[in-house]
DRENLOTI-938518 format. One record per residue (C-alpha): residue number from 1; chain; x, y, z. Coordinates in pm, 1 decimal. Example, Ala and Ser with C-alpha at 12.3 -4.5 7.8 and 13.67 -1.06 7.14 Angstrom:
// DRENLOTI-938518
<pt><resi>1</resi><chain>A</chain><px>1230.0</px><py>-450.0</py><pz>780.0</pz></pt>
<pt><resi>2</resi><chain>A</chain><px>1367.0</px><py>-106.0</py><pz>714.0</pz></pt>
***
This chain:
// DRENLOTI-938518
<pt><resi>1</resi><chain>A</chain><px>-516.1</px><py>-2849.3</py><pz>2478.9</pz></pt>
<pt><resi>2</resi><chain>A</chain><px>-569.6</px><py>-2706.6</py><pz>2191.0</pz></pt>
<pt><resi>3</resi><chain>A</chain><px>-912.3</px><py>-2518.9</py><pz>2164.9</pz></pt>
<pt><resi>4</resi><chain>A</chain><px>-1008.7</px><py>-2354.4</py><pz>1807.7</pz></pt>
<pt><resi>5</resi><chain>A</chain><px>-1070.4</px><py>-2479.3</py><pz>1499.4</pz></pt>
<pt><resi>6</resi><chain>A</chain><px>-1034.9</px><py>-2823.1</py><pz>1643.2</pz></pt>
<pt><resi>7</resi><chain>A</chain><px>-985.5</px><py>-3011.6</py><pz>2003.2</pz></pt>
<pt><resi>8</resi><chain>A</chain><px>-727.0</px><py>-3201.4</py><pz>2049.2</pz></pt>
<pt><resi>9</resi><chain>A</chain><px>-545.9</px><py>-3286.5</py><pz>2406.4</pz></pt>
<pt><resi>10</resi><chain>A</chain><px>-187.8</px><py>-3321.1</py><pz>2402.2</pz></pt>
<pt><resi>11</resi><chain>A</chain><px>-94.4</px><py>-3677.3</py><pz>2591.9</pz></pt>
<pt><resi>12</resi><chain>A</chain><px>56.0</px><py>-3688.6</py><pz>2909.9</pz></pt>
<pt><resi>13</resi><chain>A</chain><px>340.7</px><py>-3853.3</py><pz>2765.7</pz></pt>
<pt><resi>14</resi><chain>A</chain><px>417.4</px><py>-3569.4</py><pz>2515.7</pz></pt>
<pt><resi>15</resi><chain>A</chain><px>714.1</px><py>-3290.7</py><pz>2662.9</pz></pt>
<pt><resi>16</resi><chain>A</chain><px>735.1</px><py>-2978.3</py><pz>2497.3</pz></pt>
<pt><resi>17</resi><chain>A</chain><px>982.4</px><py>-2745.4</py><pz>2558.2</pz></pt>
<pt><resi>18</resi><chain>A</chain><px>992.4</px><py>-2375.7</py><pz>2489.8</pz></pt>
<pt><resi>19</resi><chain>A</chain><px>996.3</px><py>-2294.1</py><pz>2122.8</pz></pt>
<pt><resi>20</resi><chain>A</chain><px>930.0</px><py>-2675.7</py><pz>1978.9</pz></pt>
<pt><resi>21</resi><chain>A</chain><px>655.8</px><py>-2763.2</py><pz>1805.2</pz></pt>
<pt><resi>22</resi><chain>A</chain><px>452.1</px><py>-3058.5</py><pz>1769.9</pz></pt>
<pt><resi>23</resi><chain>A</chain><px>326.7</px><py>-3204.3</py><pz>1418.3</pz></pt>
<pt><resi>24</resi><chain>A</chain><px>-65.1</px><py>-3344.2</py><pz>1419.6</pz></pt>
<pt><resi>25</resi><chain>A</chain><px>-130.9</px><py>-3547.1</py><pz>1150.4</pz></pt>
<pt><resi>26</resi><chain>A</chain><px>-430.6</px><py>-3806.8</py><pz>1021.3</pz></pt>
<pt><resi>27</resi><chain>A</chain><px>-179.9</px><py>-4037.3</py><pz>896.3</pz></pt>
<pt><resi>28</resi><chain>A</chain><px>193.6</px><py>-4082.1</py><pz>1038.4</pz></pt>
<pt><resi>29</resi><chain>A</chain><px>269.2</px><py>-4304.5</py><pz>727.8</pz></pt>
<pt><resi>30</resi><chain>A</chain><px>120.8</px><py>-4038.0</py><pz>443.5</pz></pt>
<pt><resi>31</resi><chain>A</chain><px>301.9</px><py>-3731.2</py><pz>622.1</pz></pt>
<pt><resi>32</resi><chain>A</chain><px>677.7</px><py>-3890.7</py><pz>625.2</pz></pt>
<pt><resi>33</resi><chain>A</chain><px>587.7</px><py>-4002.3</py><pz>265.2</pz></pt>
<pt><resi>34</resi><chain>A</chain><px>561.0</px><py>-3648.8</py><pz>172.4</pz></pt>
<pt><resi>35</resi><chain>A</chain><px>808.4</px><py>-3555.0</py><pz>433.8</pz></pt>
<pt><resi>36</resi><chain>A</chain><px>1017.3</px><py>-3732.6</py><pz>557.6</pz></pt>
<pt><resi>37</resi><chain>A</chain><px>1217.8</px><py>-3473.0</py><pz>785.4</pz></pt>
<pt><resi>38</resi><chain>A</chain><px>953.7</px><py>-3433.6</py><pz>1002.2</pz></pt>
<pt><resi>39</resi><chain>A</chain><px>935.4</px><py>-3517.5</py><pz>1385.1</pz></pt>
<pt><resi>40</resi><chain>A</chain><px>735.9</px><py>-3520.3</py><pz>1719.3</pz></pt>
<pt><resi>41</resi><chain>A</chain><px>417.9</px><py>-3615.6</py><pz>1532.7</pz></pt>
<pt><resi>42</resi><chain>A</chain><px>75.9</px><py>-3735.5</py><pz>1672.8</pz></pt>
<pt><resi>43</resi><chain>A</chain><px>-131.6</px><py>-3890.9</py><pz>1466.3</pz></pt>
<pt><resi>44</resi><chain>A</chain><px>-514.1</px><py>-3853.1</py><pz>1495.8</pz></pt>
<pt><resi>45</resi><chain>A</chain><px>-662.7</px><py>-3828.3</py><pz>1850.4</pz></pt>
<pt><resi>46</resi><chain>A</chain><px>-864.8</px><py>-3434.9</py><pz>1745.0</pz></pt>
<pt><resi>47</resi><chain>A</chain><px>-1233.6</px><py>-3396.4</py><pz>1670.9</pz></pt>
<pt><resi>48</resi><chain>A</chain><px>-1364.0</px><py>-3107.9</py><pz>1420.7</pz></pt>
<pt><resi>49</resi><chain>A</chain><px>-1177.9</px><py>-2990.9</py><pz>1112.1</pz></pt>
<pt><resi>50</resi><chain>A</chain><px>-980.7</px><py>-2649.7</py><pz>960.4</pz></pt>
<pt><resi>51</resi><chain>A</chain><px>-1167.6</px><py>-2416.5</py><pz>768.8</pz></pt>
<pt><resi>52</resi><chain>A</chain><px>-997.3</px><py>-2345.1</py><pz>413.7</pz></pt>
<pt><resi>53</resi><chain>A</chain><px>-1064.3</px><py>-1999.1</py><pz>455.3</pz></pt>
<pt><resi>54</resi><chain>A</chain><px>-844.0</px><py>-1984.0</py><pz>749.3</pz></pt>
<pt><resi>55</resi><chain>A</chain><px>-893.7</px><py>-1943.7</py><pz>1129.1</pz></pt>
<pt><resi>56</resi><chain>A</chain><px>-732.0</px><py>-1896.8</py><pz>1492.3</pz></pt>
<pt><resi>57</resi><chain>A</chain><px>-574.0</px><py>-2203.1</py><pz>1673.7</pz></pt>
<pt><resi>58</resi><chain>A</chain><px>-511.3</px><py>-2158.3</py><pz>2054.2</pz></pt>
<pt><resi>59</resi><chain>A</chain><px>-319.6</px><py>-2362.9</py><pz>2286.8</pz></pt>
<pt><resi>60</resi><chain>A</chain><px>-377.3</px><py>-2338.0</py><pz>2611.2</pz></pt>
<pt><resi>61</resi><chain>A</chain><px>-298.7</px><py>-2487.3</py><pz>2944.5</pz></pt>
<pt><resi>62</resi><chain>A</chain><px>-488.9</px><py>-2669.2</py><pz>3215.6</pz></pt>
<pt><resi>63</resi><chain>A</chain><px>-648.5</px><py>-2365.2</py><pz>3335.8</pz></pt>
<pt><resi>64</resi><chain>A</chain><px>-791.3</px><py>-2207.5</py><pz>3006.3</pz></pt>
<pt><resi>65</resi><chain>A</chain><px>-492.4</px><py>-1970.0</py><pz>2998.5</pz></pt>
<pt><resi>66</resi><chain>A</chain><px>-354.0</px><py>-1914.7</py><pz>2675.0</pz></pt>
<pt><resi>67</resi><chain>A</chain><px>-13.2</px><py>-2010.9</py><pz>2566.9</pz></pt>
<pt><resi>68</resi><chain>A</chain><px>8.2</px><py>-1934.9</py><pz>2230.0</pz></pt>
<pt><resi>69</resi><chain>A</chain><px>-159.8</px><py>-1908.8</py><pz>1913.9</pz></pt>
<pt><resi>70</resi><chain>A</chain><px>-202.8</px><py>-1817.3</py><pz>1575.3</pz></pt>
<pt><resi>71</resi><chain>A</chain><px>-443.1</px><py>-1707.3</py><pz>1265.6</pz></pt>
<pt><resi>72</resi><chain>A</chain><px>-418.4</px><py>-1919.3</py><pz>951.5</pz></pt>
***
C-alpha cells in the first residue's frame, strides 16, 4: 500500500522482491512510447495526485509498518 501523496494498493498478483521496483503509470501505452525499457508497470488503479513542489511517498505493509520511502 502505498500511503502519501496518493493511495494506491499493490494487487495480489504483483511479487516484489527485495530491491525491485514497480513503475505506476496513467497510461501503459504513453509510458513505453516515451520509454520503452521500462518494466513491471501498473497502470492506473491510485486515487489523489503528486504535488509539483514535491512530497513523501511511503510504502507500507499490511499492518501500517513502513517499508520504505522517499521525499520527492
Amino acid at each position: 500500500l502505498i500511503d502519501r501523496g496518493i493511495a494506491f494498493t499493490i494487487p495480489p498478483d504483483i511479487s516484489m522482491a527485495a530491491g525491485s521496483f514497480l513503475v505506476l503509470a496513467s497510461s501503459r501505452d504513453g509510458l513505453l512510447a516515451r520509454s520503452p525499457e521500462a518494466t513491471n508497470i501498473v497502470e492506473g488503479g491510485w486515487t489523489g495526485k503528486l504535488s509539483n513542489s514535491g512530497e513523501r511517498v511511503r510504502l507500507v505493509n499490511a499492518v501500517d509498518e513502513t517499508i520504505d520511502e522517499i521525499r520527492y
